[in-house]
SEZAKOL-982538 format. One record per residue: residue number from 1; x, y, z of N, C-alpha, C, O in turn. Coordinates in nm, 4 decimals, m for minus. Atoms other than C-alpha are relative to their C-alpha. Layout:
<sites>
(NUM,(X,Y,Z),(X,Y,Z),(X,Y,Z),(X,Y,Z)) ...
</sites>
This chain:
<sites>
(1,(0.0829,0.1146,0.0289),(5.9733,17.1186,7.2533),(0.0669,m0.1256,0.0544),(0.1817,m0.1559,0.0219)) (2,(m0.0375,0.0883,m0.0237),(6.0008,16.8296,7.4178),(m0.0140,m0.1757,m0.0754),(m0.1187,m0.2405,m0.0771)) (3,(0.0042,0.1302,0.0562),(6.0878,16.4871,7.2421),(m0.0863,m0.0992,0.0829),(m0.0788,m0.0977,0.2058)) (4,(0.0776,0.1168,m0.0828),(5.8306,16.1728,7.3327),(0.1221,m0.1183,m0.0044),(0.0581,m0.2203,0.0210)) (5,(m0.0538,0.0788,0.0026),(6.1206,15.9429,7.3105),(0.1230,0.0891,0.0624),(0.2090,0.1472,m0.0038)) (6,(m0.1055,m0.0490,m0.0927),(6.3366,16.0779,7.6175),(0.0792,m0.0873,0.0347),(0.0245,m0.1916,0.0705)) (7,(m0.0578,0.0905,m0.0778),(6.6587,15.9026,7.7360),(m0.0433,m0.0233,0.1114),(m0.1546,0.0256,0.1311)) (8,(0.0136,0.0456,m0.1175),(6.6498,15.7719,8.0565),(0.1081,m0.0404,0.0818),(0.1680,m0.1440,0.0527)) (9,(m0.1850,0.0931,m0.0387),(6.9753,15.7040,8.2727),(m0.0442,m0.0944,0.0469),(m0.1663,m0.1100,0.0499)) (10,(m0.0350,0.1358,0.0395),(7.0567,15.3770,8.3338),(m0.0657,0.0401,0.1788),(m0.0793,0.1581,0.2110)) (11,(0.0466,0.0090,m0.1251),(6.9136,15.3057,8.7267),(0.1230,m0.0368,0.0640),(0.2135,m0.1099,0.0240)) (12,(m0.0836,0.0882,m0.0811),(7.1004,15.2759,9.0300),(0.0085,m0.1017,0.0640),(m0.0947,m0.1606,0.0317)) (13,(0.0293,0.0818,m0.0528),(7.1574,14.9990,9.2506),(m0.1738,m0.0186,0.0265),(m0.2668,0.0469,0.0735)) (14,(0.1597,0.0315,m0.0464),(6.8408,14.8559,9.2795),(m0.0018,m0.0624,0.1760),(0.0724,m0.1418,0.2337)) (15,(0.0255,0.0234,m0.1498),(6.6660,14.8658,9.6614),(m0.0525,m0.1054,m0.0057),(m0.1060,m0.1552,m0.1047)) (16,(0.0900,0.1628,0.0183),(6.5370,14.5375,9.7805),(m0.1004,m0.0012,0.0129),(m0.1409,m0.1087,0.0572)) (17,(0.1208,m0.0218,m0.0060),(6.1962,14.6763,9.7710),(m0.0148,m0.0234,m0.1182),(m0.0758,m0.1281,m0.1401)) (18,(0.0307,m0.0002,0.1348),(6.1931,14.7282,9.4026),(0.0528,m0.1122,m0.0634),(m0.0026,m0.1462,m0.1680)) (19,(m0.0317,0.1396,0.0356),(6.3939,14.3967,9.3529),(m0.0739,m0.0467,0.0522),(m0.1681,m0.0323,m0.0258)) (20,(0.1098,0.0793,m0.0213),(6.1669,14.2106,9.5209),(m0.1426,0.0366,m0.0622),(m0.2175,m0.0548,m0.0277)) (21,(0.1013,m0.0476,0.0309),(5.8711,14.3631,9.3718),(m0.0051,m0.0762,m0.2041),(m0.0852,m0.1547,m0.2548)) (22,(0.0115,0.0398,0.1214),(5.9999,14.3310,8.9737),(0.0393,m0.2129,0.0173),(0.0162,m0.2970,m0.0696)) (23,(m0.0446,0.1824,0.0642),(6.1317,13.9169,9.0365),(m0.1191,m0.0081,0.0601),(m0.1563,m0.1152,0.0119)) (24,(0.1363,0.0883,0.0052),(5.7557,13.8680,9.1880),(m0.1060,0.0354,m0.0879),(m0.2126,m0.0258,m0.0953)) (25,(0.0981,m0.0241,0.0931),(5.5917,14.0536,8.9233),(0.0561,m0.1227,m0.1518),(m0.0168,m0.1901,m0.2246)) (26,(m0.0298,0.0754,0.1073),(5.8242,13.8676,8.6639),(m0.0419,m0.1914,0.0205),(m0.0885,m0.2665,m0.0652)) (27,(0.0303,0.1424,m0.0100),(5.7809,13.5100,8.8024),(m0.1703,m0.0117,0.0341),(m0.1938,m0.1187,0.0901)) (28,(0.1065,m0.0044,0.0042),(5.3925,13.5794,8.8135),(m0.0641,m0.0099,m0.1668),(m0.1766,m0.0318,m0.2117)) (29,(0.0305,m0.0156,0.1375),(5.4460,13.6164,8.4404),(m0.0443,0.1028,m0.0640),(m0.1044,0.0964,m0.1713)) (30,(0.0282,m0.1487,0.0509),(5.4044,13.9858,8.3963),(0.1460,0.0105,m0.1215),(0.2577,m0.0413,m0.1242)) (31,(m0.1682,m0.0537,0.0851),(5.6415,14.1478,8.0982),(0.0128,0.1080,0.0284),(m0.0606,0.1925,0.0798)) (32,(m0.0788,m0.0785,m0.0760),(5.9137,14.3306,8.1383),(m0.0621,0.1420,m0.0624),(m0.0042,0.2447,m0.0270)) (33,(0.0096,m0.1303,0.0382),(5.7319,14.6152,7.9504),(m0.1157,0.0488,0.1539),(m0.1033,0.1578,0.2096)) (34,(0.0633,m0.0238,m0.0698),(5.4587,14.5922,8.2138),(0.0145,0.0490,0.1337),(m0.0541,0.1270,0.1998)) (35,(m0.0954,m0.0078,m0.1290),(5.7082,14.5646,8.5096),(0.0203,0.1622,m0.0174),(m0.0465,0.2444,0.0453)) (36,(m0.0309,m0.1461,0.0235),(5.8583,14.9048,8.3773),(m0.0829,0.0767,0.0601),(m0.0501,0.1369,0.1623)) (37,(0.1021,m0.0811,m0.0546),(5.5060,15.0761,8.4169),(0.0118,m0.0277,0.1339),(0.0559,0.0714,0.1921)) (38,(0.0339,0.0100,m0.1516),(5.4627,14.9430,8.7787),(0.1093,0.0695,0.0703),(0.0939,0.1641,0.1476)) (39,(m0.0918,m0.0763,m0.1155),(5.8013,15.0214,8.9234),(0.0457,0.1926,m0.0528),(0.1160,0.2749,0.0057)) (40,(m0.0292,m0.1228,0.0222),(5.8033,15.3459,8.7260),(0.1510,0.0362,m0.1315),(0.1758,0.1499,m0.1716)) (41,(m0.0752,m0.0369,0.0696),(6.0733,15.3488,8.5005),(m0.0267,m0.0429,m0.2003),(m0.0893,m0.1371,m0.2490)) (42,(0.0651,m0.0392,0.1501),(6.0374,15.4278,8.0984),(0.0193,m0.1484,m0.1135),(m0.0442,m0.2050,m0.2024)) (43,(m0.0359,0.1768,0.0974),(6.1559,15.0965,7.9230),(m0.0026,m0.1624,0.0596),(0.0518,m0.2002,0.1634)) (44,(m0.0267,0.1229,m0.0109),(6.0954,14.7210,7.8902),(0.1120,m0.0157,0.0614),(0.1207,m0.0722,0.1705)) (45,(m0.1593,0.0817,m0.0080),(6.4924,14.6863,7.8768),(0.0574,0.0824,0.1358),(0.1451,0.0245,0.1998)) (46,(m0.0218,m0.0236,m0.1262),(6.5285,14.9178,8.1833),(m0.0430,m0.0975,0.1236),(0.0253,m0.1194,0.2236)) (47,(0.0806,0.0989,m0.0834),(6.2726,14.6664,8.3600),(0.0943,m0.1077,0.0227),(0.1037,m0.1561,0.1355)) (48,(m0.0385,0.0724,m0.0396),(6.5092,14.4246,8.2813),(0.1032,m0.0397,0.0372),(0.1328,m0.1583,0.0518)) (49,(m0.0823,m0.0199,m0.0324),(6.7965,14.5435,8.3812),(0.0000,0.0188,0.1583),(0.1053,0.0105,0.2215)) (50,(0.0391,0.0073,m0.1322),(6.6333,14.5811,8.7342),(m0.0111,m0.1184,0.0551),(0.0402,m0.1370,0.1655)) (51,(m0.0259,0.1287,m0.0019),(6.5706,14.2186,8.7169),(0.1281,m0.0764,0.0504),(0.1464,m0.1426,0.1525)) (52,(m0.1434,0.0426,0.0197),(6.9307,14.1330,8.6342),(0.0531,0.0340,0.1503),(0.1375,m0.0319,0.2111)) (53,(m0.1286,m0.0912,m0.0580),(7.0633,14.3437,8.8771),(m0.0532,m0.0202,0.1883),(0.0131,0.0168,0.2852)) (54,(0.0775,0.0260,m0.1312),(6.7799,14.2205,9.1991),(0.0827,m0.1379,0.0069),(0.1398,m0.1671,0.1120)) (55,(m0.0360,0.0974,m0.0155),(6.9065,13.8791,9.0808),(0.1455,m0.0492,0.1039),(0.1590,m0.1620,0.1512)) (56,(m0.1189,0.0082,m0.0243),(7.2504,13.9150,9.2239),(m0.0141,0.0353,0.2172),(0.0777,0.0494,0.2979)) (57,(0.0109,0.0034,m0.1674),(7.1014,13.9485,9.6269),(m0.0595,m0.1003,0.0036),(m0.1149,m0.1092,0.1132)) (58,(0.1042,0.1403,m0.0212),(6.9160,13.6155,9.5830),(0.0803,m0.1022,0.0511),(0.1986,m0.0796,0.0257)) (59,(m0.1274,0.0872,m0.0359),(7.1056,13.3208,9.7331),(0.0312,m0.1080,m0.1358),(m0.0656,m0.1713,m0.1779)) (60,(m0.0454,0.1201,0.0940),(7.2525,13.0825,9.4687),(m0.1230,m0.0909,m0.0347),(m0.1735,m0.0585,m0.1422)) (61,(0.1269,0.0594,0.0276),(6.9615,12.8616,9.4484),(m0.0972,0.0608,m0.0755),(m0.1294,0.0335,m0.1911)) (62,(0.1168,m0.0792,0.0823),(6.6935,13.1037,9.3790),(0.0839,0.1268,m0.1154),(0.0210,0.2236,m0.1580)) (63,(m0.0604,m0.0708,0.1199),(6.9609,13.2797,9.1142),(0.0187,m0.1285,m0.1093),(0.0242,m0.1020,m0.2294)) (64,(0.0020,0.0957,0.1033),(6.9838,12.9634,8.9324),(m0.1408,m0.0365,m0.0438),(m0.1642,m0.0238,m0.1640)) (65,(0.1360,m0.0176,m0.0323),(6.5975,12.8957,9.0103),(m0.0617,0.1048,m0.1193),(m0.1063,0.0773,m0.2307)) (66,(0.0709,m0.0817,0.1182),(6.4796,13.2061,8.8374),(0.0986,0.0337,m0.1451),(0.0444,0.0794,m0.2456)) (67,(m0.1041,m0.0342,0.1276),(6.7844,13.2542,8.5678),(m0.0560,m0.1383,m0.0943),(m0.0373,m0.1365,m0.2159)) (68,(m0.0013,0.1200,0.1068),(6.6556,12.8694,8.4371),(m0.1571,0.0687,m0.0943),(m0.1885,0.0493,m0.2117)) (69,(0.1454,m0.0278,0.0097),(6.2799,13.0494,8.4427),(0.0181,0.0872,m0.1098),(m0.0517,0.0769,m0.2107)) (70,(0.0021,m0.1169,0.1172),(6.3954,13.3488,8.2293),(0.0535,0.0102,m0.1111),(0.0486,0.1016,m0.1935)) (71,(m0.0654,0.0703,0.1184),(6.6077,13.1150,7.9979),(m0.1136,m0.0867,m0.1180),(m0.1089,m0.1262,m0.2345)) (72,(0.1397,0.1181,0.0457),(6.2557,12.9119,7.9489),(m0.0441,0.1149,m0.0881),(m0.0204,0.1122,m0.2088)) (73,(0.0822,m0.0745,0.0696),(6.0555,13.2184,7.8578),(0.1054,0.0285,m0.1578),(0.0687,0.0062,m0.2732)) (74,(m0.0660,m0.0571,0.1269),(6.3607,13.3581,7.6183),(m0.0262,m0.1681,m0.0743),(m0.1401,m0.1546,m0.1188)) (75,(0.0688,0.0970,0.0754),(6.2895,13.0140,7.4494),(m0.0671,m0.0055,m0.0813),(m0.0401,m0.0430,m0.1954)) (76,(0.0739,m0.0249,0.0137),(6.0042,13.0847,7.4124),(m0.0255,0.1107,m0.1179),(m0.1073,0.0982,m0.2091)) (77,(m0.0337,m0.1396,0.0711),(6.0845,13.4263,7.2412),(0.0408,m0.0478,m0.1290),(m0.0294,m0.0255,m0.2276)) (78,(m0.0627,0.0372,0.0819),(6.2962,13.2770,7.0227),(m0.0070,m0.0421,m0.1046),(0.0541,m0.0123,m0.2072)) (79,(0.0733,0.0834,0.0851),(6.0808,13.0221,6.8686),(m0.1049,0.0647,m0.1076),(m0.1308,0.0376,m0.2249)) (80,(0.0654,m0.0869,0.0677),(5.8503,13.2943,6.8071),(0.0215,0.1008,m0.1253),(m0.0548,0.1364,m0.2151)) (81,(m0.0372,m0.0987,0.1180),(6.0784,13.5335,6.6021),(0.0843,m0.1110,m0.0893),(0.1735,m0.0639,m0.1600)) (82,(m0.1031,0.0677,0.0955),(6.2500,13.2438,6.4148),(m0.1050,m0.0096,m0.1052),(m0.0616,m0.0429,m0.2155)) (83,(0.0950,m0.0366,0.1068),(5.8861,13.2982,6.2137),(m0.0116,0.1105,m0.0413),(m0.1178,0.1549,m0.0847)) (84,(0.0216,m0.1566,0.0497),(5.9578,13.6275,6.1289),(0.0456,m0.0171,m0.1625),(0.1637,m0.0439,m0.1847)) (85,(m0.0770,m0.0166,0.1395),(5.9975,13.6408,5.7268),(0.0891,0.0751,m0.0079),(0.1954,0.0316,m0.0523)) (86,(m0.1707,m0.0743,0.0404),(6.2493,13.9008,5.7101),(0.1006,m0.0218,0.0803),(0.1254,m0.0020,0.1993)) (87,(m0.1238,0.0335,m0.0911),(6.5458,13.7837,5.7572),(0.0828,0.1353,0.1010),(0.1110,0.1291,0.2207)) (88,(m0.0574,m0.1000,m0.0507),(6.7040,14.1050,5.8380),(m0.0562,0.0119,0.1745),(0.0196,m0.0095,0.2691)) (89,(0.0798,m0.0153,m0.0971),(6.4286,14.1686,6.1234),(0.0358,m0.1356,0.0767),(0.1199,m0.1430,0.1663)) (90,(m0.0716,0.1112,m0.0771),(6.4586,13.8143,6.2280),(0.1321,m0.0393,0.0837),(0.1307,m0.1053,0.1877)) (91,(m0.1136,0.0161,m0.0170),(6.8433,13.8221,6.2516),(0.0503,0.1142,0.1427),(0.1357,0.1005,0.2303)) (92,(0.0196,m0.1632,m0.0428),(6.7972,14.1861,6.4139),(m0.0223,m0.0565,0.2129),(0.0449,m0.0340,0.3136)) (93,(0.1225,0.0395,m0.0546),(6.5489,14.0291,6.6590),(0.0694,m0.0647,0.1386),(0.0782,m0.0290,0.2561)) (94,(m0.0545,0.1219,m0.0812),(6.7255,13.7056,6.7841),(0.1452,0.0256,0.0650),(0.1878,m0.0284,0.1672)) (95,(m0.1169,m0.0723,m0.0993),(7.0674,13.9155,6.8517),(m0.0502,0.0294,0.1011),(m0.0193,m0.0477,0.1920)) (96,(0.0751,m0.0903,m0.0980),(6.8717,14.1198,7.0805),(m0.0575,m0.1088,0.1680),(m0.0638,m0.0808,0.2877)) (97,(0.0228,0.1102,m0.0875),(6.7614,13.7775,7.2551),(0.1770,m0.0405,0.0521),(0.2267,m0.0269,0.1639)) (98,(m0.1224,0.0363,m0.0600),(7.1101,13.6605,7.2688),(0.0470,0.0973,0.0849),(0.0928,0.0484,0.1881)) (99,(m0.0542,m0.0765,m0.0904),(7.2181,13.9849,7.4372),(m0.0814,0.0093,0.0754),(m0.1107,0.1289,0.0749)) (100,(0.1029,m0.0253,m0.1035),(6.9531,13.9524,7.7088),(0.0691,m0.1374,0.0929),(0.0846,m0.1542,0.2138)) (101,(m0.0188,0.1702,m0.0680),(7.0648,13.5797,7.7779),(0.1626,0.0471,0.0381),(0.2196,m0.0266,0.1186)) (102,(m0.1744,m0.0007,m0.0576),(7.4612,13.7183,7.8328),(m0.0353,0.0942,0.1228),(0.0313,0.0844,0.2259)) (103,(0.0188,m0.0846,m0.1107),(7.3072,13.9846,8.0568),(m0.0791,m0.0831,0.1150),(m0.0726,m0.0473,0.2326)) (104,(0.0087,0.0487,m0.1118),(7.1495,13.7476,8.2453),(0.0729,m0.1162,0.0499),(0.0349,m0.1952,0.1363)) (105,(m0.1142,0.1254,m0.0250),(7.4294,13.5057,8.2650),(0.1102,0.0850,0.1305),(0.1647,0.0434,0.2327)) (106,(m0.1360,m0.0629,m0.0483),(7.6722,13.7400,8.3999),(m0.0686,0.0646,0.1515),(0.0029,0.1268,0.2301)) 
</sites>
């Protein structure tokens, strides 16, 4: 029997087909769960680890450029779960943001 919640290994270098493909689906304002479906791979957080990882062939400009864009949206995020009543969930929530914002720092 196969489990519906299969790992997935982690992707390799990303080609500059599929980097270019997820930073124009993301700066079009697609999410990263949506990105996933298109380029094929099983998770949001895989999506955006493809992101991260396209970012690093961009020249300096357009890595600061889209890193300010994906600092805006997490913002955005942020504001949203700081209305979450449970704290737990909330607290849970907004880590999960902070570790997105070190992964795309680095």
């Amino acid at each position: 029997m196969t489990s519906s919640r299969t790992r997935t290994p982690k992707p390799g270098p990303v080609s500059a087909e599929i980097g270019d493909r997820v930073i124009a689906l993301r700066s079009a304002g697609k999410s990263f769960s949506s990105i996933a479906q298109d380029v094929g791979v099983a998770r949001s957080l895989e999506a955006f680890g493809l992101f991260v990882d396209a970012l690093s062939s961009r020249s300096p400009a357009e890595q600061i450029k889209l890193r300010a864009e994906e600092n805006k949206r997490l913002d955005g995020l942020e504001r949203r779960l700081g209305r979450i009543e449970d704290p737990k969930s909330r607290e849970r929530k907004l880590a999960a943001v902070k570790e997105l914002r070190q992964r795309l720092a680095s």
